[in-house]
GUTI-376675 format. One line per 8 residues: number of its first residue (from 1); their letters; for each residue x, y, z of N, C-alpha, C. Coordinates in steps of 0.02 Angstrom, whole numbers. Atoms other than C-alpha are relative to their C-alpha. Layout:
! GUTI-376675
NUM> a> X:Y:Z:X:Y:Z:X:Y:Z; ...
This chain:
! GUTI-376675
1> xxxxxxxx> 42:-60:0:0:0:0:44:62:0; -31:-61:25:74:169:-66:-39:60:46; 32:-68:-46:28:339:50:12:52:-55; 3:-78:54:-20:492:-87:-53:32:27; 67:-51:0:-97:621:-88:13:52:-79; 1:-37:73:-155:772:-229:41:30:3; -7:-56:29:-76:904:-325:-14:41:-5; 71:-69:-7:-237:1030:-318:30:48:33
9> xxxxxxxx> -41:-53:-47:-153:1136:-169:51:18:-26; -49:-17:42:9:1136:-235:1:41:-58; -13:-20:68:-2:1149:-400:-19:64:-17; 17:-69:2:-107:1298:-381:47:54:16; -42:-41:-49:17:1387:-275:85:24:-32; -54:-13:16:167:1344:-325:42:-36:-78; -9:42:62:163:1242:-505:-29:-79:25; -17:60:-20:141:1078:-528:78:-46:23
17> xxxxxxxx> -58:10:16:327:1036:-545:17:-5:110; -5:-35:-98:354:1118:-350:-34:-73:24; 44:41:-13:210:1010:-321:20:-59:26; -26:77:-1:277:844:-343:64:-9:48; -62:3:-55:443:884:-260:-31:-7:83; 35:-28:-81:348:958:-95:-37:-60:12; 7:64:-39:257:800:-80:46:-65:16; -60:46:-29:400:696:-86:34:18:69
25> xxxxxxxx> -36:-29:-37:487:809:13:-21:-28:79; 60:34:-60:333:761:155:7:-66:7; -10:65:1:356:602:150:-34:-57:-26; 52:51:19:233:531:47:40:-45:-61; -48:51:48:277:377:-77:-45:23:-63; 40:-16:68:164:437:-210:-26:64:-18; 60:-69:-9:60:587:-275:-68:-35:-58; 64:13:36:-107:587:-363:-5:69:-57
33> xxxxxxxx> 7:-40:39:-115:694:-486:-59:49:-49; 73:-34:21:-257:832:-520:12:28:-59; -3:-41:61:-291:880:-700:-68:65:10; 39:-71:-27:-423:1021:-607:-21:15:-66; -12:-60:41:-371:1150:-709:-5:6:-66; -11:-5:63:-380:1089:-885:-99:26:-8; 71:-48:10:-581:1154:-847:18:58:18; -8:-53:-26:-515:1283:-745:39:77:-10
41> xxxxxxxx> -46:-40:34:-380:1368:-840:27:9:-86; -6:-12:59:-379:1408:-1023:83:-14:-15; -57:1:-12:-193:1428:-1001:30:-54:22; -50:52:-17:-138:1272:-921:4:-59:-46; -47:39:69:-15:1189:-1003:-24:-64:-33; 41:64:43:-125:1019:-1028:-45:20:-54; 65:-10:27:-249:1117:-1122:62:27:-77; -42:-53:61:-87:1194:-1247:20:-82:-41
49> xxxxxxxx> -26:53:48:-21:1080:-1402:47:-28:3; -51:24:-55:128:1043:-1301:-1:-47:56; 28:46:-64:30:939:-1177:46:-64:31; -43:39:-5:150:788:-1209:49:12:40; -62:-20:-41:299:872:-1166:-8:23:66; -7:-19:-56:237:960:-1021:-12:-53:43; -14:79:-15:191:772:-966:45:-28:14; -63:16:-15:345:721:-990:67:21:46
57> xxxxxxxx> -35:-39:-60:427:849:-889:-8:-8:63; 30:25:-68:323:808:-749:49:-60:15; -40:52:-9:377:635:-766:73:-4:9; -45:8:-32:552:664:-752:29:52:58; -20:-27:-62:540:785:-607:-7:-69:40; 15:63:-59:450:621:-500:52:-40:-20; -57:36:-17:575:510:-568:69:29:42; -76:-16:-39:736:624:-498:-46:13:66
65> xxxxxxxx> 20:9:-86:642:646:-343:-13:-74:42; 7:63:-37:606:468:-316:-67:-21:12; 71:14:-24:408:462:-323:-37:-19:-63; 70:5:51:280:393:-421:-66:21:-6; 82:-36:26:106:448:-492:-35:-59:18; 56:54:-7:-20:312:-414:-61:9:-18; 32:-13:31:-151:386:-476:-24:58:-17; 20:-73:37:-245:531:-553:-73:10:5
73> xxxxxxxx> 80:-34:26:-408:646:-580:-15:23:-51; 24:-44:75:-477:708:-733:-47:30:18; 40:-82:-10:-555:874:-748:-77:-40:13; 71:-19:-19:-747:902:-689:-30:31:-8; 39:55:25:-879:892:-726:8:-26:-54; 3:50:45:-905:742:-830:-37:25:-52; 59:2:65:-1053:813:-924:-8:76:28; 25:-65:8:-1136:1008:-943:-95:-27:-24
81> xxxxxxxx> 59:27:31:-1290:927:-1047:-18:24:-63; 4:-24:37:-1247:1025:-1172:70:-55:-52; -30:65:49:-1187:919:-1344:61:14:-7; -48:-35:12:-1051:1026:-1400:47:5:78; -17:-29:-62:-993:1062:-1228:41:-90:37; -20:85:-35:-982:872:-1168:34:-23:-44; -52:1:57:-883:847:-1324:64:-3:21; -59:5:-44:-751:935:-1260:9:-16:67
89> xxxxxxxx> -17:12:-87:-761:885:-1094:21:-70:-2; -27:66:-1:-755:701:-1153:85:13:-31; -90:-6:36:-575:741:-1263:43:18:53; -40:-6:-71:-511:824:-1107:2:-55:36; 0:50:-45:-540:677:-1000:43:-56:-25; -39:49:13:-476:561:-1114:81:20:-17; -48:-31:8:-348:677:-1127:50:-30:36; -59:20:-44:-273:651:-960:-12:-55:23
97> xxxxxxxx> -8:95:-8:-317:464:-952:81:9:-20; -80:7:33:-161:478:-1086:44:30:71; -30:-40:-37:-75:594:-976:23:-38:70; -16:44:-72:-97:498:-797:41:-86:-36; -61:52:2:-15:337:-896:51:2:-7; -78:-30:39:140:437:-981:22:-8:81; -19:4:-58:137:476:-776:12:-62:35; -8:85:-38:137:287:-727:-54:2:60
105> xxxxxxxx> 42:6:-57:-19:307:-621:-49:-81:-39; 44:88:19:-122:131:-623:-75:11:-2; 68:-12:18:-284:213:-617:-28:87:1; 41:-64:-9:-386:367:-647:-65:26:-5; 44:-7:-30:-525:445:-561:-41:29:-51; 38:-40:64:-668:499:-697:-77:2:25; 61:-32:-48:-821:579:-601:-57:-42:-51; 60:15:16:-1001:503:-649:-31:73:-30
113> xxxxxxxx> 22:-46:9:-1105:604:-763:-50:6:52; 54:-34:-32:-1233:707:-647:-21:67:0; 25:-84:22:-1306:864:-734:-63:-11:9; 19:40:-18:-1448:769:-704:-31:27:80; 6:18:-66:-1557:799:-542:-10:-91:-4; -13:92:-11:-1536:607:-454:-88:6:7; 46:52:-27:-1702:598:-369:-61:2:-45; 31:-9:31:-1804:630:-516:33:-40:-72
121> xxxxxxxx> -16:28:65:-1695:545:-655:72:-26:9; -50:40:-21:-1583:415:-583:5:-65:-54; 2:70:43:-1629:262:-707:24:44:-64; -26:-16:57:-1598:392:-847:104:15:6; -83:-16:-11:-1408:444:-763:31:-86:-15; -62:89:-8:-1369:239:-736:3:14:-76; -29:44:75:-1391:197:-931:42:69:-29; -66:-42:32:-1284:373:-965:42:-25:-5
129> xxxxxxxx> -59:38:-44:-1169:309:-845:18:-66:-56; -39:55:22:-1149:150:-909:17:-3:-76; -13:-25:78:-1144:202:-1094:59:46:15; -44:-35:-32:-1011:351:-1028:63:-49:-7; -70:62:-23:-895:223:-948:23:-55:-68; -37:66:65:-897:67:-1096:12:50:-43; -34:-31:45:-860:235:-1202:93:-1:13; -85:-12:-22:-683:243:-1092:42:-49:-26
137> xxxxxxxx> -44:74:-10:-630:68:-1109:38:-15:-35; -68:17:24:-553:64:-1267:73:36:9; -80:-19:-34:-431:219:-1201:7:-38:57; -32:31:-55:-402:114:-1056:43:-62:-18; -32:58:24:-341:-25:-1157:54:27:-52; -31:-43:32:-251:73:-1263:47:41:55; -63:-26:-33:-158:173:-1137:27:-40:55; -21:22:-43:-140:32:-1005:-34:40:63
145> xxxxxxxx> 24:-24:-66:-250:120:-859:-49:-26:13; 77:42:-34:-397:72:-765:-49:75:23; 51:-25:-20:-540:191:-730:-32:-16:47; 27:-2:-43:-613:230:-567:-60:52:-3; 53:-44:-21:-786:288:-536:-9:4:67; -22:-8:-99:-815:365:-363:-83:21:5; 42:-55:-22:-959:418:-275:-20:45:14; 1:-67:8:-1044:571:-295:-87:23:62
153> xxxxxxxx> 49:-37:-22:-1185:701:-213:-34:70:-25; 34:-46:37:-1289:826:-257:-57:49:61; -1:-56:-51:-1356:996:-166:-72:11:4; 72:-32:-9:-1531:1017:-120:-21:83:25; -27:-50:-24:-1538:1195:-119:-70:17:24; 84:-15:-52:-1740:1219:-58:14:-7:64; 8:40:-58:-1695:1104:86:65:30:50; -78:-30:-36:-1494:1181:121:18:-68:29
161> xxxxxxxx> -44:34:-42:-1434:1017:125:22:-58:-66; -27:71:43:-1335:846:36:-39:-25:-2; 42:29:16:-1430:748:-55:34:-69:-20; -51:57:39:-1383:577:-146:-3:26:-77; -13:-4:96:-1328:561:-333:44:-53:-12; -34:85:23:-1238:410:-431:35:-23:57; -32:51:-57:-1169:284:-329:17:31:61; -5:-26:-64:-1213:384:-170:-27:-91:51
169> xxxxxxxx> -1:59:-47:-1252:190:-106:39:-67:-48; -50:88:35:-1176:10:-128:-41:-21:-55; 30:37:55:-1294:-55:-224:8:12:-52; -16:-31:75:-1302:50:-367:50:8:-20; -80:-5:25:-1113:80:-371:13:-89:-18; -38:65:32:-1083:-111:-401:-47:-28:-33; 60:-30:70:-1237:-92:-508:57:27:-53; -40:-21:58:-1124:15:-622:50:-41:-31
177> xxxxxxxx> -61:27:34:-983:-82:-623:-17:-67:-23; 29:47:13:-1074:-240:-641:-23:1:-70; 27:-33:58:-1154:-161:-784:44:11:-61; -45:13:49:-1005:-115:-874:50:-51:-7; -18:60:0:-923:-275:-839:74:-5:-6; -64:23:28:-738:-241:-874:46:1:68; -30:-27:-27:-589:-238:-784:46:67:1; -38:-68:-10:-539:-75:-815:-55:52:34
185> xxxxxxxx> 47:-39:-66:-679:-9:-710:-14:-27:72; -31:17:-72:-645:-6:-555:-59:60:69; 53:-52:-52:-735:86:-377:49:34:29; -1:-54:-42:-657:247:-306:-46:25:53; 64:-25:-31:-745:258:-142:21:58:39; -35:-65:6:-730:432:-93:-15:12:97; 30:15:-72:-757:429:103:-16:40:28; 47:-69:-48:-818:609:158:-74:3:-54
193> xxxxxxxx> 71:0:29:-946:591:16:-54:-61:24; 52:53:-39:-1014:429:112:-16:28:16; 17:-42:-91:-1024:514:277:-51:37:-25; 34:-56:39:-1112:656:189:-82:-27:-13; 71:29:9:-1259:527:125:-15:-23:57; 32:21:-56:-1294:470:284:16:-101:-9; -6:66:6:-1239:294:234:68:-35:17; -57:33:-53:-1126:164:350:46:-26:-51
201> xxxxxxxx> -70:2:40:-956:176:287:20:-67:9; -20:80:-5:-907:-8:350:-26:-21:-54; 52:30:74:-1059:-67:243:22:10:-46; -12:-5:65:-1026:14:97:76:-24:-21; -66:15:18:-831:-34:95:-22:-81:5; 39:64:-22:-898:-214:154:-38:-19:-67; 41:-1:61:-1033:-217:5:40:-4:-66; -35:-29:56:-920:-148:-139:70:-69:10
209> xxxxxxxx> -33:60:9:-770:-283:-73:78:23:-63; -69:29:16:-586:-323:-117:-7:10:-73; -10:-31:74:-605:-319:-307:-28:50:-30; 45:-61:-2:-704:-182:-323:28:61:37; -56:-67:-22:-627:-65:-232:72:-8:-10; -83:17:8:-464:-27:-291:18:70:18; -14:-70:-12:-440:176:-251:-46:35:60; 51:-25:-65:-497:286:-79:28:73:-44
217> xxxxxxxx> 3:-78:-12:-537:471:-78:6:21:70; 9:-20:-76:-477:502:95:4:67:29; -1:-73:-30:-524:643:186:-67:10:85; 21:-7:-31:-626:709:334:-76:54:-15; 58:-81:-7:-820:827:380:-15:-1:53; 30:-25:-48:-911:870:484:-81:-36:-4; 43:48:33:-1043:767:395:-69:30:6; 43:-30:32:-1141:890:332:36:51:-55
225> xxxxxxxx> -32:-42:43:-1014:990:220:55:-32:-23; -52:42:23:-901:927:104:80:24:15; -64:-51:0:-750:998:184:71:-27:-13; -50:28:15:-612:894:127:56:31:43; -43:-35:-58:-492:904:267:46:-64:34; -9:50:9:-394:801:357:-7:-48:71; 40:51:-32:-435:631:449:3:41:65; -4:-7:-70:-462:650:655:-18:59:-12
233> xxxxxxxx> 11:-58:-14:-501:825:613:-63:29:31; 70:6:10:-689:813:606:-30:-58:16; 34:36:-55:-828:681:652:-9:-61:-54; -4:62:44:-790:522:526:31:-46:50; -40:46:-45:-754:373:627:37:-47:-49; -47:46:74:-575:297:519:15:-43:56; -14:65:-13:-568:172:658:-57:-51:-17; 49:36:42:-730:95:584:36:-1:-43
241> xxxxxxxx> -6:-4:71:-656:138:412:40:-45:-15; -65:23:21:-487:59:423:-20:-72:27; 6:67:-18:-564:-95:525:-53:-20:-62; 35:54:50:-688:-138:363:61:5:-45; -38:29:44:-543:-103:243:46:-57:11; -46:62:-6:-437:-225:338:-43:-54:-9; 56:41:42:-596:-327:323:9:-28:-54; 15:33:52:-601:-358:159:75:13:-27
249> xxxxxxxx> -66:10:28:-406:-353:134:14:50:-65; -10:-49:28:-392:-184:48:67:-8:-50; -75:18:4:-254:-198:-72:28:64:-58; -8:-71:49:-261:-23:-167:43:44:51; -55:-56:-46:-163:131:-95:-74:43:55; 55:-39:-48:-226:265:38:18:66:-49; 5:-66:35:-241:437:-63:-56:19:37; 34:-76:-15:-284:612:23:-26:37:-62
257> xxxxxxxx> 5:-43:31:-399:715:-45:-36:69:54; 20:-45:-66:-389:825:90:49:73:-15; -34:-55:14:-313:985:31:-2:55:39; 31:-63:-42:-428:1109:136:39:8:46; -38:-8:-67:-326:1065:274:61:41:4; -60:-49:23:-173:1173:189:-38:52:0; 18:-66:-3:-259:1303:162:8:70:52; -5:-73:-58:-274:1415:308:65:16:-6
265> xxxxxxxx> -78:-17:-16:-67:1407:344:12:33:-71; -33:-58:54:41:1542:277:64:-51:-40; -57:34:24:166:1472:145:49:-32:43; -64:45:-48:326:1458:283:-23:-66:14; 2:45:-28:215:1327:351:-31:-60:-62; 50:20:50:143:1245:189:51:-99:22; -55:48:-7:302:1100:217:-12:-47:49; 16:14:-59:271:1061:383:-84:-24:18
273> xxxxxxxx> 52:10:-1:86:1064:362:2:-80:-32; 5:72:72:104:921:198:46:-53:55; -19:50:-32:228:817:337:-59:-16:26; 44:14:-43:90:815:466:-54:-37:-37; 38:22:25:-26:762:334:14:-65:-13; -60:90:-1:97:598:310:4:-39:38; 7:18:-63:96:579:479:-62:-45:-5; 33:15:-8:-72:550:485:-18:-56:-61
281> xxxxxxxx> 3:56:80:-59:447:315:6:-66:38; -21:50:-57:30:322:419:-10:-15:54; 8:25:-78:-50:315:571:-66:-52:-50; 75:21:55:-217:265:436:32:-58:-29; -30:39:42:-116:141:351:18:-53:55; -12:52:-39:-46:43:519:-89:-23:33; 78:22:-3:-259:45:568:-5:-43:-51; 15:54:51:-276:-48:409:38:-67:-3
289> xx> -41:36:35:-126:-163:389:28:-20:78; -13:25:-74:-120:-191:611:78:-14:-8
C-alpha cells in the first residue's frame, strides 16, 4: 500500500513541478495527480499543443525525486448537458487518461455524469453512466489504465442540504460496475462523500469488497459539508473505516484528498503542514494493515 496524496493545493500555489517535489519532500511515496485546471484554466499547459511534453517533464521531475504517480483525476464535470460542450469535456478527460499513464499512475478517477437531478432521473443517469464508462474502455486499453468511478452528491438547495446522486449507495455503485463489466472499471470510494449521504461507511466498503474497490478518496467533515480536510479533524469514525478495509483485505493505496486542510497556513508553514498530513497517512495505514 502506497501513502499519496493530490496536487490541487500545490499545483495551484506553487506549479505543478514544485508540487511533486513538496510532496516527496513530506514524505509521501506517491502523488495523485489533479488535471483540475484543464476546466479551470484556459492557459494550463495540458490544455496547450505541447501537452505531451509538459507530461513528460512532470515525469522526469518524479523520477529524480524518487516518487511515483499512483493515480490521477480528470477534470470536472463529466457532463454540462450541453452536446457541444460534453464533447469537449469528453477529449479532455480522455486527454489526461493519456496523460496519468505517460505519468505511470495505475488508475484514474473519472467523475459520474450528474447534470442530471438524481431523485427525479436516476434510471436515466445509470444507462448514461454506463454508456459514458464502456465509451472509456477502449482508451483504457489502449493506454494501459484502469478507470475509477467514485461516488458522488448533489445539493438540495430548497432544503440547504446533501442529497444523494450516482453511486451515493452500494448497491447502485456495483450496479455500475457490474453493468459495465470490465476490468478497467474499477470503484473509487470517496469517504467524506459517504459520511455526507448518511450511509454506513463499513457497509458500503464491506458491500463494494476487495475487487471492487481498488482507489480511496480520503479525507474528513463534519458530515454535513463537504469539507475535505484532514482525517481525526472532524466527526468520521476511520477506526470503523480502516477496521472494514482491513476486512475485506484492501489492497489499493490510501490517497488524500484533503487539501482544505493546507489552506489556512501561511506558505513558511505549507512544508510542515504536507509532513503532518503523512503523519497522519501512516497512522491510517498501520489501522488498516495492524
Amino acid at each position: 500500500m502506497l501513502l499519496s496524496t493530490q496536487t490541487e493545493f500545490f499545483g495551484k500555489v506553487y506549479g505543478d513541478a514544485v508540487a511533486i517535489r513538496m510532496i516527496k519532500a513530506a514524505g509521501f511515496d506517491a502523488f495523485d495527480m489533479s488535471f483540475f485546471e484543464m476546466f479551470g484554466d484556459k492557459d494550463y499547459p495540458m490544455n496547450g499543443d505541447n501537452w505531451r511534453d509538459y507530461v513528460c517533464s512532470l515525469r522526469a521531475v518524479a523520477d529524480e525525486c524518487g516518487i511515483v504517480c499512483n493515480q490521477a483525476h480528470a477534470p470536472f464535470a463529466s457532463s454540462a448537458g450541453d452536446e457541444e460542450d460534453d464533447k469537449r469535456r469528453f477529449a479532455a478527460i480522455v486527454r489526461s487518461m493519456e496523460a496519468a499513464a505517460m505519468l505511470g499512475a495505475k488508475v484514474i478517477v473519472v467523475h459520474p455524469k450528474q447534470h442530471l437531478p438524481y431523485t427525479t432521473c436516476k434510471d436515466a443517469l445509470f444507462d448514461m453512466n454506463v454508456q459514458f464508462y464502456r465509451s472509456l474502455l477502449p482508451y483504457c486499453e489502449q493506454f494501459g489504465i484502469k478507470v475509477a468511478c467514485e461516488n458522488m452528491w448533489q445539493y438540495n438547495r430548497a432544503a440547504g442540504r446533501i442529497i444523494d446522486s450516482t453511486c451515493s449507495r452500494p448497491e447502485e455503485f456495483c450496479a455500475y460496475l457490474d453493468a459495465v463489466d470490465s476490468p478497467f472499471l474499477v470503484a473509487c470510494l470517496d469517504i467524506g462523500h459517504t459520511a455526507l449521504t448518511d450511509e454506513e461507511l463499513p457497509y458500503f466498503i464491506r458491500k463494494l469488497g476487495k475487487e471492487r474497490l481498488q482507489a480511496l478518496h480520503v479525507h474528513d467533515n463534519d458530515l454535513h459539508g463537504d469539507d475535505h480536510t484532514l482525517p481525526f479533524t472532524r466527526r468520521i469514525d476511520f477506526s470503523a473505516v480502516t477496521a472494514a478495509l482491513s476486512d475485506i483485505g484492501y489492497a489499493g493505496d490510501l490517497t488524500f484528498e484533503a487539501d482544505n486542510f493546507l489552506r489556512p497556513f501561511p506558505q513558511p508553514l505549507h512544508a510542515d503542514a504536507a509532513h503532518f498530513m503523512c503523519c497522519v497517512g501512516r497512522q491510517l495505514m498501520c489501522m488498516i494493515q495492524g
